[in-house]
DSSP file (Angstrom, degrees, kcal/mol; ACC not computed):
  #  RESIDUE AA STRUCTURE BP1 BP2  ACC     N-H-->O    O-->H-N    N-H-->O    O-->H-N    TCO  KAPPA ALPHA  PHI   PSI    X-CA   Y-CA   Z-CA
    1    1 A X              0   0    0      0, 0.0     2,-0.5     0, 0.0     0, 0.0   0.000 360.0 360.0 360.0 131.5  -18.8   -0.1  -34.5
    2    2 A X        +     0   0    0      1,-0.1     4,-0.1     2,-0.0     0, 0.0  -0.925 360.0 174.3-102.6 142.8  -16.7   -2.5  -32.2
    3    3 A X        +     0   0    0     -2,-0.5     2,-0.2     2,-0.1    -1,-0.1   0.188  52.5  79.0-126.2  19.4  -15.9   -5.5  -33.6
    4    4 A X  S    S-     0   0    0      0, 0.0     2,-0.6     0, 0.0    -2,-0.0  -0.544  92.0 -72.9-110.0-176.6  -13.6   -6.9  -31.0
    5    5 A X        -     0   0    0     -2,-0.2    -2,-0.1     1,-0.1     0, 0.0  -0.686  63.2 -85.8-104.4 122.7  -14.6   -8.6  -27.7
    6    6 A X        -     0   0    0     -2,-0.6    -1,-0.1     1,-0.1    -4,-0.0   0.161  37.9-162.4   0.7  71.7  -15.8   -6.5  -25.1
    7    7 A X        +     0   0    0     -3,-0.0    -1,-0.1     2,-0.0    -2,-0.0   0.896  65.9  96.8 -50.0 -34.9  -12.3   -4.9  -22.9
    8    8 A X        -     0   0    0      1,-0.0     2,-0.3     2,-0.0    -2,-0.0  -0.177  61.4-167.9 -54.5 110.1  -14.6   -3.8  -19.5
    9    9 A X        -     0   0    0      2,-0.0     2,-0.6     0, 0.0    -2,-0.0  -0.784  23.4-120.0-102.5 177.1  -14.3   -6.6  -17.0
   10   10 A X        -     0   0    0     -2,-0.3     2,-0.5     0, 0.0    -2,-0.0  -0.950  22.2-153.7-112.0 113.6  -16.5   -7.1  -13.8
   11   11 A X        -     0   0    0     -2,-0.6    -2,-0.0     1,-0.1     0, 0.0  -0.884  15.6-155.1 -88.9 105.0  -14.2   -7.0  -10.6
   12   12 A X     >  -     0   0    0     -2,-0.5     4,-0.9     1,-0.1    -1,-0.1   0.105  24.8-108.9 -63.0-146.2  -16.2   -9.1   -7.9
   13   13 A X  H  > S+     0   0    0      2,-0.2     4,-2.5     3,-0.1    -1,-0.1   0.730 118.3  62.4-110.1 -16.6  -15.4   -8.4   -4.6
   14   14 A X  H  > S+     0   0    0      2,-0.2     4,-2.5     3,-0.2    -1,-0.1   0.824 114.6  41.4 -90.1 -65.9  -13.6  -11.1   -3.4
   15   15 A X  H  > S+     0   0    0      2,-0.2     4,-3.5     3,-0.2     3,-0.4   0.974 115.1  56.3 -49.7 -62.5  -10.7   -9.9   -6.6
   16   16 A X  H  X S+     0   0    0     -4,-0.9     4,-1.9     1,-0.2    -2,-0.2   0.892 110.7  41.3 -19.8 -77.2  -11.5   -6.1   -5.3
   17   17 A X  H  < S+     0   0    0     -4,-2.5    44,-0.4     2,-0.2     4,-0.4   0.811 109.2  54.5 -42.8 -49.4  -10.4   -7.1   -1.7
   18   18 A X  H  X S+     0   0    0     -4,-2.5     4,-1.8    -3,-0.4     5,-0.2   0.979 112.9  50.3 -64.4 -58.7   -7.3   -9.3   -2.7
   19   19 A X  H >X S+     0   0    0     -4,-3.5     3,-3.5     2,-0.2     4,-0.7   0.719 116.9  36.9 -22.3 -92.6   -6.0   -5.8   -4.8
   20   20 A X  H 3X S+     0   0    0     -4,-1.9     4,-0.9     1,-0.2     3,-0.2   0.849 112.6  56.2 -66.7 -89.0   -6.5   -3.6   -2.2
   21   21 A X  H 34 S+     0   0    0     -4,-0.4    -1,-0.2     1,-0.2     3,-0.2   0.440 114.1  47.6  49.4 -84.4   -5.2   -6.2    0.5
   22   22 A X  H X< S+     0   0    0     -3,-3.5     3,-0.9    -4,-1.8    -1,-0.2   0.790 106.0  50.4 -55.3 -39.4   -2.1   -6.1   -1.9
   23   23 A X  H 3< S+     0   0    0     -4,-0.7    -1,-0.2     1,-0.3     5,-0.2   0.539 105.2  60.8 -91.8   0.1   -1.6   -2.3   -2.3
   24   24 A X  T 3< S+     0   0    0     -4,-0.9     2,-0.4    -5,-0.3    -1,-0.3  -0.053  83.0 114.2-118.3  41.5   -1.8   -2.0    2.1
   25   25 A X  S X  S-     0   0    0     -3,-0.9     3,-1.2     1,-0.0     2,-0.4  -0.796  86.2 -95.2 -84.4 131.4    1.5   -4.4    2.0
   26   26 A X  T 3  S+     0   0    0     -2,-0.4    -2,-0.1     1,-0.2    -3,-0.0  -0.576 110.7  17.4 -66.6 129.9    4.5   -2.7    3.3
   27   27 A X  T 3  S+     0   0    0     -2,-0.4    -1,-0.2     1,-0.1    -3,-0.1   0.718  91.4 160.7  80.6  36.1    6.7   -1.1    0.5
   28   28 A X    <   -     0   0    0     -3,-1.2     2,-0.4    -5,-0.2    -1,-0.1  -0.254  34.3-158.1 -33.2 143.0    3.7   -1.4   -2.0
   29   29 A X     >  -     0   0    0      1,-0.1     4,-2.0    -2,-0.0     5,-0.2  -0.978  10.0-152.7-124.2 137.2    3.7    0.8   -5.2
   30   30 A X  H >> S+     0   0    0     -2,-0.4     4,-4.9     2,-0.2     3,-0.9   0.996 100.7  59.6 -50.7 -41.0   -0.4    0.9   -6.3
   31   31 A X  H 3> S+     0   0    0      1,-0.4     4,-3.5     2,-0.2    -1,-0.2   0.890 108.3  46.2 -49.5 -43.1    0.9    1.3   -9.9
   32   32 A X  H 3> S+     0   0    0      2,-0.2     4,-0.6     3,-0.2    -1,-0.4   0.794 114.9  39.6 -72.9 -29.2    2.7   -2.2   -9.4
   33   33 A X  H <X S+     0   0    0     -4,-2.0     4,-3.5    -3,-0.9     6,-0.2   0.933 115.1  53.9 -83.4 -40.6    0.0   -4.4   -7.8
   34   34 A X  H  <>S+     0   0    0     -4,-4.9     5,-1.3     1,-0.3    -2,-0.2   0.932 107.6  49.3 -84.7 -24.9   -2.6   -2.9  -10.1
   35   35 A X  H ><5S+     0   0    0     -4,-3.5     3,-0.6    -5,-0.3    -1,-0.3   0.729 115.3  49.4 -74.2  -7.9   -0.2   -3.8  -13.6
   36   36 A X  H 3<5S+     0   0    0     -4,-0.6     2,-0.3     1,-0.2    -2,-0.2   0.919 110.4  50.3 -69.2 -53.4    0.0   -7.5  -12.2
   37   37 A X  T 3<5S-     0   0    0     -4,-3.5    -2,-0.2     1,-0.2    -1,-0.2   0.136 106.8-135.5 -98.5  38.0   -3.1   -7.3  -11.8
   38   38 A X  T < 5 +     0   0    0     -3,-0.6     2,-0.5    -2,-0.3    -1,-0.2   0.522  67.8 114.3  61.7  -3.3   -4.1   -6.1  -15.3
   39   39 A X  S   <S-     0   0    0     -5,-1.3     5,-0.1    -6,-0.2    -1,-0.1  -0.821  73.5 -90.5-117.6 177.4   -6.4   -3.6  -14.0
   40   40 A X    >>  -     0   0    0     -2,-0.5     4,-0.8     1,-0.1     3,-0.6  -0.260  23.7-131.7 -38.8 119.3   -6.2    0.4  -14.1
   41   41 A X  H >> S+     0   0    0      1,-0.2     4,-4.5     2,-0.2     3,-1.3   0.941 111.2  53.1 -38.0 -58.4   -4.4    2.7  -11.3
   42   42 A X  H 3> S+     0   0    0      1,-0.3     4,-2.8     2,-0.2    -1,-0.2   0.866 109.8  44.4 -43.3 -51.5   -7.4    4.8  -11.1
   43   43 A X  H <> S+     0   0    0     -3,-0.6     4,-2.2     2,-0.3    -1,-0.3   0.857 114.2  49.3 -61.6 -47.7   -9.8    1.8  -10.5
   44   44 A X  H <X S+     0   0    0     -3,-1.3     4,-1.5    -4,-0.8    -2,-0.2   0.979 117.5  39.6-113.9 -55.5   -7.3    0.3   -7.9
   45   45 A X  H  X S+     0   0    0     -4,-4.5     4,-1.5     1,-0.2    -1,-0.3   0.886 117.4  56.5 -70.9 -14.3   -7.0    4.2   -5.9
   46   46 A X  H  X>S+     0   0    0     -4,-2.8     4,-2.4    -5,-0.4     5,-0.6   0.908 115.0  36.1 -67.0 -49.2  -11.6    4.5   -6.8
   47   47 A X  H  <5S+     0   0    0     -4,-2.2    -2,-0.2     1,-0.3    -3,-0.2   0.664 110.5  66.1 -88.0  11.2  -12.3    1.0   -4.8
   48   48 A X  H  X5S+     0   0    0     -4,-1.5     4,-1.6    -5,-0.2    -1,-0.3   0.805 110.7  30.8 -92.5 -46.0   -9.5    2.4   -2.5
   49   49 A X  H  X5S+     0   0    0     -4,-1.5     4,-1.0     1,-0.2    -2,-0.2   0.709 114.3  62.0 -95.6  -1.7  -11.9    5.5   -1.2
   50   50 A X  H  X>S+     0   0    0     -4,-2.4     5,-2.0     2,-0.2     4,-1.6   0.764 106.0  55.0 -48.6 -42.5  -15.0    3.3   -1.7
   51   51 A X  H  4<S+     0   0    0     -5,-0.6    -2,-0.2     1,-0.3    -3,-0.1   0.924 109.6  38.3 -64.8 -41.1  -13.2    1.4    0.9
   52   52 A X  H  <5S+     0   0    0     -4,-1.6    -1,-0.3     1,-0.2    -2,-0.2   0.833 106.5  62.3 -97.7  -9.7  -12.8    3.6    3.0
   53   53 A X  H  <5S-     0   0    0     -4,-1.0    -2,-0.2     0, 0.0    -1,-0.2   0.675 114.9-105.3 -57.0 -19.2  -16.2    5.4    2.8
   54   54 A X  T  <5S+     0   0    0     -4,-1.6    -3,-0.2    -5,-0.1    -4,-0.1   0.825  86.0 129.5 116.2  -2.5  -17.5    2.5    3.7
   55   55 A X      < +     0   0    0     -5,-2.0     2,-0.2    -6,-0.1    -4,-0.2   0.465  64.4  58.5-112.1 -20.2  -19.0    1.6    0.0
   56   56 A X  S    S-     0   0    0     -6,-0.8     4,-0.1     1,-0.2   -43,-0.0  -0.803 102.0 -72.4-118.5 179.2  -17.6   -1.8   -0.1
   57   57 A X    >   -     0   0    0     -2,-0.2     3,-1.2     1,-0.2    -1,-0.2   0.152  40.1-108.6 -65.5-165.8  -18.2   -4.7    2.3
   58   58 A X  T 3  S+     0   0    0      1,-0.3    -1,-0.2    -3,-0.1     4,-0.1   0.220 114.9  64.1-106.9  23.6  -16.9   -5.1    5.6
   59   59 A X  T 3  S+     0   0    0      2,-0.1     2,-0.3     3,-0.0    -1,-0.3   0.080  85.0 110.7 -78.4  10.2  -14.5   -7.8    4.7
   60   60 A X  S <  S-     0   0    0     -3,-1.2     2,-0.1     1,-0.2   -43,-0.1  -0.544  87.7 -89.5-109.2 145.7  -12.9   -5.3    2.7
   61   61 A X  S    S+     0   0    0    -44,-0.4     2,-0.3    -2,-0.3    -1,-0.2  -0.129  77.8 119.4 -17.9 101.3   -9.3   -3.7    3.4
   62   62 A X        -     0   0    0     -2,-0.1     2,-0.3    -3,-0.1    -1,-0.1  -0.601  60.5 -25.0-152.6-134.7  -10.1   -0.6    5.7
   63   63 A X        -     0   0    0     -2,-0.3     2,-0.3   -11,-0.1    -1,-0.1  -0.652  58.1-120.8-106.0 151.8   -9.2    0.7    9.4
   64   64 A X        -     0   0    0     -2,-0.3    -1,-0.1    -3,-0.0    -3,-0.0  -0.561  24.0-118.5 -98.7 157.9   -8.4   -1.4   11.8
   65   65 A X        -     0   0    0     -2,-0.3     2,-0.5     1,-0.1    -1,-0.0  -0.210  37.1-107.2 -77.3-166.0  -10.6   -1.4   14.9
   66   66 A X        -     0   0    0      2,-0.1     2,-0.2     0, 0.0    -1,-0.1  -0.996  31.7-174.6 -96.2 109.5   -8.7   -0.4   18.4
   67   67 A X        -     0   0    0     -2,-0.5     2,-0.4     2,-0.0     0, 0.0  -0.737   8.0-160.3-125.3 161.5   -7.8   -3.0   21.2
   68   68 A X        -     0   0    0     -2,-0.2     2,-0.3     3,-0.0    -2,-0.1  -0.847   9.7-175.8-149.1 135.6   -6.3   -1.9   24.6
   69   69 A X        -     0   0    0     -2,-0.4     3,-0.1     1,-0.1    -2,-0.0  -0.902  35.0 -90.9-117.3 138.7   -4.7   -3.8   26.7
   70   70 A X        -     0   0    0     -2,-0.3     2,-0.5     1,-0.1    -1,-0.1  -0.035  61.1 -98.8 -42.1 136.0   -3.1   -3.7   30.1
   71   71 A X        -     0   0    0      1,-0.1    -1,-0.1     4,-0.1    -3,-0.0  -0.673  32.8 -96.6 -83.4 142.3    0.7   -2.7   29.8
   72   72 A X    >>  -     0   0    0     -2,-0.5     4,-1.4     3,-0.1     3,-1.2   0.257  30.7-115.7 -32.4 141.5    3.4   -4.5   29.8
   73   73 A X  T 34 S+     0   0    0      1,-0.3     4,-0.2     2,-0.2    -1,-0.1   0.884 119.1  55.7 -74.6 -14.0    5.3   -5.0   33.1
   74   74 A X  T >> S+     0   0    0      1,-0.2     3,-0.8     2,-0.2     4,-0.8   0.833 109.7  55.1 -71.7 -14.8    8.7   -3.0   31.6
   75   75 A X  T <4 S+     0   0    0     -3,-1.2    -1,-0.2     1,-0.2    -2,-0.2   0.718 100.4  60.6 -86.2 -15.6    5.8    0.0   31.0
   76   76 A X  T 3< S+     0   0    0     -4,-1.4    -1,-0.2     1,-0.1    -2,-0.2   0.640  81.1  73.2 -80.6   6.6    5.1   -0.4   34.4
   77   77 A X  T <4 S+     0   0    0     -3,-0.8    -2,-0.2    -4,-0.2    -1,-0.1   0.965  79.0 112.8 -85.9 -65.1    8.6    0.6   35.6
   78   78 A X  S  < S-     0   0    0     -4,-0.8     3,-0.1     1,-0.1    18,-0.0   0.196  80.5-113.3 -20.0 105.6    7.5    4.3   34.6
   79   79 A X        -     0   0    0      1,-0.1     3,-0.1     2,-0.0    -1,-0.1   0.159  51.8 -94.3 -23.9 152.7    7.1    6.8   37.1
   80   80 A X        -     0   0    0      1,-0.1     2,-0.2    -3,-0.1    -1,-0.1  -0.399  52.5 -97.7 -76.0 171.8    3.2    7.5   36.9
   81   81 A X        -     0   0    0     -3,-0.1     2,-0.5     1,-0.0    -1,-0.1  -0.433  31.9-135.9-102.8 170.3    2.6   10.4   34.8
   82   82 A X        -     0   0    0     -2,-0.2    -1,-0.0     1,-0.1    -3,-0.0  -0.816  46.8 -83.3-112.9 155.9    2.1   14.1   36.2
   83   83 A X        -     0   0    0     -2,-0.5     2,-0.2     1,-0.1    -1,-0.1   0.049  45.6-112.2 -48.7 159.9   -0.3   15.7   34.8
   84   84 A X        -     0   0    0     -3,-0.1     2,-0.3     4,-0.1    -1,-0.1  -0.565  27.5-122.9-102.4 157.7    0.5   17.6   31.4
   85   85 A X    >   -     0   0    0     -2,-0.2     3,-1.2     1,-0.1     2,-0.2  -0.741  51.2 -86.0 -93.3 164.1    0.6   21.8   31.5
   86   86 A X  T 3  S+     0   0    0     -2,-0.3    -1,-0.1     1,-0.2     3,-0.1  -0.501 122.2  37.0 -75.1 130.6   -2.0   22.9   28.8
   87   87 A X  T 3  S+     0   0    0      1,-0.5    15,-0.4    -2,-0.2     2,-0.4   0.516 100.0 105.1 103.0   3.6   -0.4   23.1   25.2
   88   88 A X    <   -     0   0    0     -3,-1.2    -1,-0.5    13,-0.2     2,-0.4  -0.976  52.8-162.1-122.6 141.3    1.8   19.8   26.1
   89   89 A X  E     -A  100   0A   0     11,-1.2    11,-1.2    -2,-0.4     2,-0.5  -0.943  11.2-145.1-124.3 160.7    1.0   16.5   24.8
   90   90 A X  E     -A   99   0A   0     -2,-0.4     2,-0.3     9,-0.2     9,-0.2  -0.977  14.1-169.5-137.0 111.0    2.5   13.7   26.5
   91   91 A X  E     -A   98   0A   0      7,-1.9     7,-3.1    -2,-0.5     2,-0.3  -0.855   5.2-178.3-114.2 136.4    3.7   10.5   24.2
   92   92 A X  E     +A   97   0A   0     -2,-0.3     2,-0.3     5,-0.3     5,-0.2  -0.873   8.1 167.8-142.9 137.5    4.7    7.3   26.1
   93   93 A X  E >   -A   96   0A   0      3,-2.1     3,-1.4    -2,-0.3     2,-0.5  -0.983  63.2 -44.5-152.6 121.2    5.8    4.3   24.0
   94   94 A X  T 3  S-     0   0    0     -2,-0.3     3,-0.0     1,-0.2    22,-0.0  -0.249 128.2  -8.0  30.8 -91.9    7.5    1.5   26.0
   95   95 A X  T 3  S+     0   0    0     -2,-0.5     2,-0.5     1,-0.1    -1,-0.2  -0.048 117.4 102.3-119.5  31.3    9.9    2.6   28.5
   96   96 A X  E <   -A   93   0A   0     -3,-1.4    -3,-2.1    20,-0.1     2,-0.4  -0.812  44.4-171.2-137.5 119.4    9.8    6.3   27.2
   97   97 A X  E     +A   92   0A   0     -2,-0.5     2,-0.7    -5,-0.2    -5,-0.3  -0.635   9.1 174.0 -56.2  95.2    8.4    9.6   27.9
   98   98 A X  E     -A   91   0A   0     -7,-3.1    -7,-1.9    -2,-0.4     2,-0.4  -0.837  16.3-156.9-122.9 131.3    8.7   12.4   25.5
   99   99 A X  E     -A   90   0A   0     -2,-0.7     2,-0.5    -9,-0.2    -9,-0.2  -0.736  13.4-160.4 -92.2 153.9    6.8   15.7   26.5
  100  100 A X  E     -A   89   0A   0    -11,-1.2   -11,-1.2    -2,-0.4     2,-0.1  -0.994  16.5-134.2-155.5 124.2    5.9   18.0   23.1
  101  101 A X        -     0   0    0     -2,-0.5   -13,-0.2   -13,-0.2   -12,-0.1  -0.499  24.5-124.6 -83.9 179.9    5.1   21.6   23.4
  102  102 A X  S    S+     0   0    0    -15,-0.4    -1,-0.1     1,-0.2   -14,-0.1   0.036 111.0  64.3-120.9  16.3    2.0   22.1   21.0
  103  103 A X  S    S+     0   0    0    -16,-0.2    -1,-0.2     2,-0.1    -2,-0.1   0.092  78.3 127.2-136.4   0.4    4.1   25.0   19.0
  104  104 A X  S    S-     0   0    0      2,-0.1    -4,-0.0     4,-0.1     0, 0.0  -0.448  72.8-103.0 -67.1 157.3    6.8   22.1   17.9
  105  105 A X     >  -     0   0    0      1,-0.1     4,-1.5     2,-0.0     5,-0.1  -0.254  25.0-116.4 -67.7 167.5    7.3   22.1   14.3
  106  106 A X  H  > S+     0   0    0      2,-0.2     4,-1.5     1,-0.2    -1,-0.1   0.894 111.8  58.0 -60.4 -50.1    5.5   19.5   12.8
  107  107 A X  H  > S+     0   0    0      2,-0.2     4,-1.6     1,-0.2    -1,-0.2   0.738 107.8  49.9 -52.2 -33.3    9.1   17.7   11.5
  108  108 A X  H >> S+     0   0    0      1,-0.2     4,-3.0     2,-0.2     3,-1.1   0.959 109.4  47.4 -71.0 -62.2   10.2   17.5   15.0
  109  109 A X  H 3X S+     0   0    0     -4,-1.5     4,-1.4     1,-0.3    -2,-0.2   0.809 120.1  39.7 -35.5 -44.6    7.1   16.0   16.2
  110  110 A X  H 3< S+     0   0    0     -4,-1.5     4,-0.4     1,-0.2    -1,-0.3   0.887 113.9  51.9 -73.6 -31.8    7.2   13.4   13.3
  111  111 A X  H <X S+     0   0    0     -4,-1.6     4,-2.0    -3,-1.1    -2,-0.2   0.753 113.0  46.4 -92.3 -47.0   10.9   12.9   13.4
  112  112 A X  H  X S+     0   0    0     -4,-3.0     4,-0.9     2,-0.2     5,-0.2   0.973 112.9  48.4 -68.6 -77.6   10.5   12.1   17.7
  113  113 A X  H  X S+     0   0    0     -4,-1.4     4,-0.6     1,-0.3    -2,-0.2   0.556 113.4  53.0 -77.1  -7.4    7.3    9.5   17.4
  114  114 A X  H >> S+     0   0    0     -4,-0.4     3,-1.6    -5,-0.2     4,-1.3   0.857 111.3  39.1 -91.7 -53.9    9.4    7.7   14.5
  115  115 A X  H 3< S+     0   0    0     -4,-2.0    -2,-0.2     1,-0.2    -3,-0.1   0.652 111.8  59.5 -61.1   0.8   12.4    7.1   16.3
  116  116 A X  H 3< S+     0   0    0     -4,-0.9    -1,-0.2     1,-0.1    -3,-0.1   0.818 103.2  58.3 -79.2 -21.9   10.2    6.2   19.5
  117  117 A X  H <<        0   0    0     -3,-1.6    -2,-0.2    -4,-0.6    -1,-0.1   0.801 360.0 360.0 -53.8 -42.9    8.9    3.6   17.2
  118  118 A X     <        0   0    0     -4,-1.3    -1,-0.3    -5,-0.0    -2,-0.1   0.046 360.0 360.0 -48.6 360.0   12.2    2.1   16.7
């Protein structure tokens, strides 16, 4: 028998949205948005892959669409690019070139496209 008032709340979507929203902040922790906001980890990382299936509306937290735009004129200062040999991928990120054999370790590869970020 329960004899206390109902714990289960109903999360619109509008609540739903601001959470995740919150948790795609830089230097989030989920565990922290979802105890301000009184509801469950689990719940906050379930409407987090509803979100991205597609499962909640499209005002909802998700991927962001792709824009391209002409480059900038210091990215025009770059030699044009020569064609790449098969097994090279070819990164260029402002006024920098980096060529990548397709057998670099993964670390390097992550380790190059963060400091090009920088």
């Amino acid at each position: 028998m329960i004899t206390g008032a109902e714990r289960r709340r109903r999360w619109n979507e509008e609540d739903r949205a601001r959470i995740l929203a919150a948790i795609l902040e830089p230097g989030a922790v989920v565990a922290e948005v979802a105890r301000a906001a009184d509801v469950s980890t689990s719940l906050v990382y379930k409407w987090r892959r509803e979100a991205r299936a597609g499962a909640l509306t499209s005002d909802a937290p998700g991927f962001a669409s792709v824009v391209v735009e002409a480059p900038p004129a210091a990215a025009l200062s770059l030699p044009p690019p020569t064609h790449a040999e098969p097994g090279i991928i070819v990164v260029e990120m402002r006024e920098a070139r980096v060529r990548i054999g397709a057998d670099a370790p993964a670390a390097a590869i992550t380790a190059t496209l963060k400091a090009l970020r920088q």
